[in-house]
N, C-alpha and C positions, 0 to 999 in steps of 0.2 A: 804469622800474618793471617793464614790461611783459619784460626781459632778464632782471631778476632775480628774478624768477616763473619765466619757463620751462628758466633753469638748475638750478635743482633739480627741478622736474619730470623732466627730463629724465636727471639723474642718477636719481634714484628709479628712473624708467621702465628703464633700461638697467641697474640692480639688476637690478628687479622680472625683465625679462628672463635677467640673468644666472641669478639664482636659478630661476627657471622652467626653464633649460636644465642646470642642474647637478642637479636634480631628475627631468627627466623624457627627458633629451636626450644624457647623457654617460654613458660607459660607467658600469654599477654591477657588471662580472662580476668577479671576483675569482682565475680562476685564468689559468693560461696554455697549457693544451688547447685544441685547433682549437674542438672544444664541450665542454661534457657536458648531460648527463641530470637532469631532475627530475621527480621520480616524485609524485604526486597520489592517494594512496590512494581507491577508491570509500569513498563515506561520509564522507571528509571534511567538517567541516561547523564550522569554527573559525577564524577569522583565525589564531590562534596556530600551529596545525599546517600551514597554506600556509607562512607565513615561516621555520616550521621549516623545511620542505623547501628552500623557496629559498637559505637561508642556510646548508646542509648539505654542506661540502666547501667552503665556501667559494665557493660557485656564486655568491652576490650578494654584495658587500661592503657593500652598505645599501639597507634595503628601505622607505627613508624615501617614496620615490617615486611606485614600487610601491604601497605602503598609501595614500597621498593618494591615487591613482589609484583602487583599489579601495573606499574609504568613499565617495569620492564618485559609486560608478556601483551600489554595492549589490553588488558581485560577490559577498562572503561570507556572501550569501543565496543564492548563483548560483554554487556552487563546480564546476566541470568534471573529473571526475578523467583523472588521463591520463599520458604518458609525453611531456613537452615535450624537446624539443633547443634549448638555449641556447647561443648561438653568442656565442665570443670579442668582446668589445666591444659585448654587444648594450646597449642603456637600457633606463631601465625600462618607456618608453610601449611598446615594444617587444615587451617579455616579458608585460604586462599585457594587448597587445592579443593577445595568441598566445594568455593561460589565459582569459581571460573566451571567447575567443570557440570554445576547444577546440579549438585546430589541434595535434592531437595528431602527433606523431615515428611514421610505420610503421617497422615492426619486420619486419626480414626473418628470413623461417622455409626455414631451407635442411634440406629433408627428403630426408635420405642413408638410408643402412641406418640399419637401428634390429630388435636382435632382440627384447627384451624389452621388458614393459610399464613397466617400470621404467625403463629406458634412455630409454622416451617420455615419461614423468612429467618424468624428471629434465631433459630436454630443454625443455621444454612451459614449466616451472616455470620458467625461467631467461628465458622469454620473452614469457610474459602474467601478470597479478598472480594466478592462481591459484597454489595450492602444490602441492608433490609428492604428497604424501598426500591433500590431497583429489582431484586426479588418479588418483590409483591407485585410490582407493575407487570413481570412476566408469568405472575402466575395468575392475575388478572384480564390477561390479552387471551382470548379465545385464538388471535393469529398468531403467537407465540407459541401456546400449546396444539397447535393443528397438528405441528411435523412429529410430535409425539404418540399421537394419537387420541388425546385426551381432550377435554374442555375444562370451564372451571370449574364446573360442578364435580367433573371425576379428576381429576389431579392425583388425588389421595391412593388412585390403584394402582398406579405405577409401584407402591414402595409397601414393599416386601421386608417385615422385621429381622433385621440382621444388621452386623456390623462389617460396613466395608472401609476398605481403606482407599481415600482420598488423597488429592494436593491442592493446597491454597490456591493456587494461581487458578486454576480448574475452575472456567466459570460455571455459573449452574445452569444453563442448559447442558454442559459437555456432563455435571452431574448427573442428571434427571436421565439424561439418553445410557448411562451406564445405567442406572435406575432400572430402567426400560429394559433393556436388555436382562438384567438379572431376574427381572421380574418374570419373563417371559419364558427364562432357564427356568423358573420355580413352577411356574403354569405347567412345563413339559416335562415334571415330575411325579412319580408315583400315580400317572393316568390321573392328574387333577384335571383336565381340563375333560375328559373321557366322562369324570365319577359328577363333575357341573352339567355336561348334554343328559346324564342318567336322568339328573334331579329335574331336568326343566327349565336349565338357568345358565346362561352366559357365566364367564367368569366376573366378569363387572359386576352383573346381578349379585352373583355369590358374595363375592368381594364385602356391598354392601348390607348385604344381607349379615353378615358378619362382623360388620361394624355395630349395627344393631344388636348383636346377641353380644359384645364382647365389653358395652355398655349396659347393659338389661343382668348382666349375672357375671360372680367368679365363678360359679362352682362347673366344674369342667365334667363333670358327668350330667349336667343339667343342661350343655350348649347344644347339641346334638337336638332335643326334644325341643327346646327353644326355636330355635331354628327349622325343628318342623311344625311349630306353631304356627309362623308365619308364613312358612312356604304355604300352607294349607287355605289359609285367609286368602294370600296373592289369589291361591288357586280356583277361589270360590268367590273370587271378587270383593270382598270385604274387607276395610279400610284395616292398616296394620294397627291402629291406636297400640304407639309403642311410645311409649312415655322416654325414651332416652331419644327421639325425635323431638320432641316437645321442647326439651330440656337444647338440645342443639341451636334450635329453631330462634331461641330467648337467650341464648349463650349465656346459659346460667349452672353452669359444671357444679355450682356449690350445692343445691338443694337437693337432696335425695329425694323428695315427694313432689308428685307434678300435683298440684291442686284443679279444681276444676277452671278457676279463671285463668288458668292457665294455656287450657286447651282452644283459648279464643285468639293467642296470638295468629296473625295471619303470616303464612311461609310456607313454600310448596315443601318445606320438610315438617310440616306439622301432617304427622300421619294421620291425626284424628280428623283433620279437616278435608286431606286429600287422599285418594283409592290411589294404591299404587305401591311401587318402590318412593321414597327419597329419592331427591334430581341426582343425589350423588352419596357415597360415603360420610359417616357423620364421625367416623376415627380412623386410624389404621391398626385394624386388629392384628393380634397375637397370631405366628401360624398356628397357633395350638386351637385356636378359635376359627382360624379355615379350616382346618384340616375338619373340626369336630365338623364345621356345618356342612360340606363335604360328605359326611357320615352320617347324618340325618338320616334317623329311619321313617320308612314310611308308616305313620298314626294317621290318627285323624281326630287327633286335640286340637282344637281351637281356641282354648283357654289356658292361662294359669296364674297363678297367685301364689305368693307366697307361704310356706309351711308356719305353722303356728306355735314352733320350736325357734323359730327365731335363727335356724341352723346355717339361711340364705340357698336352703334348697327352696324347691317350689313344687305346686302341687296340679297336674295335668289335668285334664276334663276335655271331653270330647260336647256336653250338653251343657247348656248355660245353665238349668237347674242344680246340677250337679256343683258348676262352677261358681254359681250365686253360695250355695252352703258352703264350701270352703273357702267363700272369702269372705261368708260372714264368722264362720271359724278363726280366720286371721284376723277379724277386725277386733273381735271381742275381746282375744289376746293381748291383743295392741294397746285396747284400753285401757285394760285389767293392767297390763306393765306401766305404762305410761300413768295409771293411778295411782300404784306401787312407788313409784319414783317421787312423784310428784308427794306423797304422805312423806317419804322418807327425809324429801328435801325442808318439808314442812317442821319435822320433828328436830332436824337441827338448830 
């Protein structure tokens, strides 16, 4: 009697298990990427719109699981918004214990050049849930950037080339203010801020100053000299005519050669037209290009032009005679190649 009792229990049981495990223990993911992404809007506040997401692309093949799991602990009074990484083969107890409990996916923010504000919106926007336009509008508001320390013109110095790690939900001021912070751990490194009062120059200044050199040259033994070009000019009063202000000025990244009608645009970053720094940074340079300008030695070149090697070094001058023959030196080269090219393309 007592056998044929605990033979169906035991079937039951080893259902009850089966089903238990086919619910909450076997894969429910749906595609065949390493992972992907599921996005959790802030404000979210609806069982319907979790399973949306979940079920979007195909990321869960059934969220039967999932939802047993969630009515029974009240998550969808307790919804987490966020950016989850679902990994190939995960279950649902799985993916339930990741959203209930907020183990949200960081997000790496690899901060390269960036000239424009726009260029950082569009950037920004592609990597926390805020959009591009309402990014612009705060990085447009001088009263948004006040509690930073910054305006619109300086935005740019806050950010320090490096890659940090973020989270979606993370709006962009909470980024910017980490921004801030890191920037400021950078400043209070290896006496930079020490080796800018040496040179005559705020960290801002510097900052900018180095946007300028980090557009003007690659060659990294040529930034230092560069950068004491212009300290030098600042220093004597005399307008930077830095033709990667020109080129900002006219938002035209594409032409290497600033012509002369060019230097007629009007923009308080046209250095040809105004004595001064630039209102603000025209990129965010490489540390490699603080550091250099940072290490600026004291000359007293006021000129340079390019070498007539074509090497993308350049050639210093303290006197404009001097500086007139080597850049008639580079001019005649220019021609001579540019003749060279132009026969060559002729004879095909």
């Amino acid at each position: 009697m007592l056998k044929k009792i605990v033979k169906p229990v035991l079937i039951i049981g080893a259902l009850l298990l089966l089903l238990l495990w086919w619910l909450f223990g076997s894969s429910v993911t749906g595609f065949s990427d390493k992972a992907k992404f599921v996005y959790i809007a802030t404000g979210t506040n609806s069982k319907e719109a979790v399973l949306q997401a979940l079920q979007k692309d195909g990321i869960i093949s059934s969220t039967t699981g999932f939802d047993v799991l969630a009515k029974a602990t009240g998550y969808y009074d307790n919804i987490k918004p966020g950016k989850y990484r679902i990994e190939k083969g995960s279950n649902a107890l799985s993916i339930f214990r990741m959203l209930k409990a907020g183990r949200q996916a960081e997000v790496k923010l690899v901060l390269g050049k960036i000239r424009l504000r726009e260029d950082w919106a569009q950037k920004m926007s592609q990597l926390i849930e805020t959009d591009s336009a309402s990014i612009m509008r705060f990085l447009s508001s001088n009263d948004s950037l006040k509690a930073l320390g910054v305006d619109t013109a300086s935005w740019a110095t806050l950010l320090i080339q490096n890659t940090y790690n973020i989270y979606w939900t993370q709006n962009f001021n909470t980024v910017m203010q980490r921004l801030k912070k890191e920037q400021a751990k950078w400043w209070a490194q290896k006496n930079r801020k020490e080796k800018a009062a040496a040179l005559g120059f705020s960290p801002a200044e510097v900052y900018t100053i180095a946007s300028i050199v980090e557009e003007e040259t690659n060659m990294r033994s040529d930034k230092p000299l560069v950068a004491s070009v212009y300290m030098n000019r600042l220093k004597k009063g005399m307008p930077l005519q830095a033709d990667p202000t020109v080129r900002f000025a006219r938002k035209d990244f594409e032409t290497n050669r600033v012509y002369y009608n060019h230097l007629k645009v009007a923009s308080p970053y046209n250095t040809y037209q105004n004595k001064g720094l630039p209102p603000g940074p025209i990129c965010v340079p490489s540390v490699a290009t603080l550091d250099a300008v940072l290490q600026a030695p004291a000359t007293d070149y006021i000129y340079f032009v390019a070498k007539p090697d074509f090497s993308g070094h350049s050639v210093f001058n303290s006197s404009y005679a001097e500086h007139s023959k080597a850049a008639k030196i580079y001019q005649d080269s220019l021609t001579a190649y540019l003749n060279r090219k132009a026969a060559k393309a002729a004879g095909k």
